[in-house]
VEXLUMRO-154918 format. One record per residue: x, y, z of N, C-alpha, C, O in turn. Coordinates in Angstrom, 3 decimals, padded with zeros to 6 digits. Example, Ala and Ser with C-alpha at 12.3 -4.5 7.8 and 13.67 -1.06 7.14 Angstrom:
# VEXLUMRO-154918
[rec [013.190,-005.690,007.800],[012.300,-004.500,007.800],[013.200,-003.300,007.800],[014.236,-003.319,008.465]]
[rec [012.850,-002.250,007.080],[013.670,-001.060,007.140],[012.900,000.030,007.870],[013.409,001.138,008.039]]
END
This chain:
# VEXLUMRO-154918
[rec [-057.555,006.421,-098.660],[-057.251,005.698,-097.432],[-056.021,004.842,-097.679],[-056.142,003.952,-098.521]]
[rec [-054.524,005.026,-096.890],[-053.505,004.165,-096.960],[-053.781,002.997,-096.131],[-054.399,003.101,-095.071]]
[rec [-053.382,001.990,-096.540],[-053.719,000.490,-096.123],[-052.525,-000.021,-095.800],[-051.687,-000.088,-096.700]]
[rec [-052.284,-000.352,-094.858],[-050.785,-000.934,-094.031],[-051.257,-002.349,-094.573],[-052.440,-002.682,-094.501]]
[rec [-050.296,-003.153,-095.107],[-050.165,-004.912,-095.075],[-049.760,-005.452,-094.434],[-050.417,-005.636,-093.409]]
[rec [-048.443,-006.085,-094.536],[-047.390,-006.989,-093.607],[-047.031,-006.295,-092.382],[-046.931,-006.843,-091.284]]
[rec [-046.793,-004.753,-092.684],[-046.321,-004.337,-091.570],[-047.627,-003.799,-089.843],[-047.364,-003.300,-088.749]]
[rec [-048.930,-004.260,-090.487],[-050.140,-004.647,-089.289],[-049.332,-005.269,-088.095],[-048.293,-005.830,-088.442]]
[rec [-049.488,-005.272,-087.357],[-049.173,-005.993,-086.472],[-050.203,-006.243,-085.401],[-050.402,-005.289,-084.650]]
[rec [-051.047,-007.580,-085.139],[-051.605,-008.370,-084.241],[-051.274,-008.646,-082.813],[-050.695,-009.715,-082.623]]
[rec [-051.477,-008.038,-081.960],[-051.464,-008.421,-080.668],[-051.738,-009.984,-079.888],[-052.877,-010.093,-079.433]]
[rec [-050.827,-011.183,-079.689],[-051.664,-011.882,-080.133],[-051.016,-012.779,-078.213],[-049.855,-012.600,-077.844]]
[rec [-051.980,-013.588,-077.382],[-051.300,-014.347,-076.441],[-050.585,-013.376,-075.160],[-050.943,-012.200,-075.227]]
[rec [-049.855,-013.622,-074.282],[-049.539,-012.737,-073.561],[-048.350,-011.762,-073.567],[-047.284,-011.769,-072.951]]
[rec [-048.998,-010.743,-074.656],[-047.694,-009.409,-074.745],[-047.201,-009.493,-075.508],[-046.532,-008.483,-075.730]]
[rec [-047.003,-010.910,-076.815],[-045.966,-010.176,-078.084],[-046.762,-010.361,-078.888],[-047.834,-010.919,-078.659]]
[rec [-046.346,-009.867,-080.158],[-046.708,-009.381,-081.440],[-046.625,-010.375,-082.434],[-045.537,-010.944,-082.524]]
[rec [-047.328,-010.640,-083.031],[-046.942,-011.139,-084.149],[-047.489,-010.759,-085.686],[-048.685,-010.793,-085.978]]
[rec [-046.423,-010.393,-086.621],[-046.924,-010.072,-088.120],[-047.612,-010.857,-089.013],[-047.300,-011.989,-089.381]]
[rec [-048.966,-009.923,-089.485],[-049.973,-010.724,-090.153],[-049.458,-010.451,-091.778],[-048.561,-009.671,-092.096]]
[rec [-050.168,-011.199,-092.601],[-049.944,-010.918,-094.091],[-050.967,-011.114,-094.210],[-051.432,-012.242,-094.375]]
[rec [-051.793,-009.783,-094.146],[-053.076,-009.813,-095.063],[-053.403,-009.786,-096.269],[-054.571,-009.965,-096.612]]
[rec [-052.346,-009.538,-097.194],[-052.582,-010.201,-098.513],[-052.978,-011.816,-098.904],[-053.672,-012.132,-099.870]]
[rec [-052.469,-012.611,-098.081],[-052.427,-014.144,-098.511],[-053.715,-014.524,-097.208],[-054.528,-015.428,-097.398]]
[rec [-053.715,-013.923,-096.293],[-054.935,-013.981,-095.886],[-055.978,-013.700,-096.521],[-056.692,-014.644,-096.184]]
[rec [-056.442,-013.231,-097.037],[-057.215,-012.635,-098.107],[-057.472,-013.294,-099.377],[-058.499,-013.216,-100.051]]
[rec [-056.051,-014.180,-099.703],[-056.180,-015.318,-100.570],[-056.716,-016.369,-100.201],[-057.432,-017.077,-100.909]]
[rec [-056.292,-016.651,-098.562],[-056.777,-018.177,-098.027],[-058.521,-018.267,-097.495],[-059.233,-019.212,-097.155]]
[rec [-058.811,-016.423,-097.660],[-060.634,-016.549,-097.328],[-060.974,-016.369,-098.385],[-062.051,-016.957,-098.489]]
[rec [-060.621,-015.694,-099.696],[-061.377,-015.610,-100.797],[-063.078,-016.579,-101.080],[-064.206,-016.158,-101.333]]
[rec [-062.563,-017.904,-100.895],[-063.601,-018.736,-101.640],[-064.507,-019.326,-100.042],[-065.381,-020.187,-100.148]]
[rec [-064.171,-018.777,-098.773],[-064.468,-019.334,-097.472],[-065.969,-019.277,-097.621],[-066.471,-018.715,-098.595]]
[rec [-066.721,-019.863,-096.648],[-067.956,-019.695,-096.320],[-067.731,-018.165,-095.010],[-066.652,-017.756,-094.581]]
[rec [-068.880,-017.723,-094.724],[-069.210,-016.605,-093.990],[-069.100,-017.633,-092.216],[-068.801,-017.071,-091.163]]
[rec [-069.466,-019.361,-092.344],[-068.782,-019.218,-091.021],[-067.437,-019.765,-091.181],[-067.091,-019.794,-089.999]]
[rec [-066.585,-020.154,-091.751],[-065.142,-020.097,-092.160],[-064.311,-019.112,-091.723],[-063.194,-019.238,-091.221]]
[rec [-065.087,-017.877,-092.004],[-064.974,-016.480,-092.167],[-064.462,-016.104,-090.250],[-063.451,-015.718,-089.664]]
[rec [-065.836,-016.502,-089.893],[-066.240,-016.116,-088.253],[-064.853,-017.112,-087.485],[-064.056,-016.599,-086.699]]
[rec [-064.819,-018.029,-087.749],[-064.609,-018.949,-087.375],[-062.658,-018.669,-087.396],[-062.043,-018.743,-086.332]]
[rec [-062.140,-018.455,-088.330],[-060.865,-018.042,-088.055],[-060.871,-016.615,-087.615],[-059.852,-016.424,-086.951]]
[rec [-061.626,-015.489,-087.713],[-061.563,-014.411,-086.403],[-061.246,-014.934,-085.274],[-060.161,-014.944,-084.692]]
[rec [-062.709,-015.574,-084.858],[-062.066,-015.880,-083.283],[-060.708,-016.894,-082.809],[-060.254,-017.092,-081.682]]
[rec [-060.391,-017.289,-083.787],[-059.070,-018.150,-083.731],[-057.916,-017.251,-083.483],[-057.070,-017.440,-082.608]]
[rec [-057.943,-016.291,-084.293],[-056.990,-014.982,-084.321],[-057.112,-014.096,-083.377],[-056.138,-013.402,-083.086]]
[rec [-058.429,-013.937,-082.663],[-058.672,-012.579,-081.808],[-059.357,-012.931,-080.217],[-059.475,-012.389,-079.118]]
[rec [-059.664,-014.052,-080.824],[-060.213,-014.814,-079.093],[-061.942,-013.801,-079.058],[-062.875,-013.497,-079.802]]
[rec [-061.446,-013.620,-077.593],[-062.336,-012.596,-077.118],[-061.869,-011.068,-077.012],[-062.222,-010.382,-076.052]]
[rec [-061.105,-010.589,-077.983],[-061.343,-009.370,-078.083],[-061.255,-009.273,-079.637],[-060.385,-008.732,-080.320]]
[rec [-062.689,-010.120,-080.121],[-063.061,-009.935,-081.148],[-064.995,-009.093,-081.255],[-065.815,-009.763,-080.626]]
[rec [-065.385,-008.247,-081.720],[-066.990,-008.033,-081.500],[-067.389,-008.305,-082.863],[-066.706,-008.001,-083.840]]
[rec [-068.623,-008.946,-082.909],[-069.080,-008.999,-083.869],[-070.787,-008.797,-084.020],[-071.741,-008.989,-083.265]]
[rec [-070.658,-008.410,-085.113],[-072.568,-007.452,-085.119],[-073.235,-008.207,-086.602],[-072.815,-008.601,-087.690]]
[rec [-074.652,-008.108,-085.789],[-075.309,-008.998,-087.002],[-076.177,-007.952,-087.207],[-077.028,-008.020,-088.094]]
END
């Protein structure tokens, strides 16, 4: 499976784009709690985020 990084791009607000770095994301949740976790999703995705328990 190829894994796109920097070049992801997030849909984010009304109509533009903005580039994520999921590498250092990935650094800044490493040590997070699980709602840390939840908690910057919906910061990032609003409501077109789903989430399943």
């Amino acid at each position: 499976v190829e894994r796109k990084k920097k070049e992801e791009k997030v849909e984010e607000g009304a109509g533009f784009v903005v580039e994520e770095d999921y590498e250092k994301l990935a650094e800044e949740l490493q040590n997070a709690s699980p709602l840390e976790i939840i908690d910057n999703a919906l910061a990032r995705f609003g409501n077109d985020i789903a989430i399943a328990f």
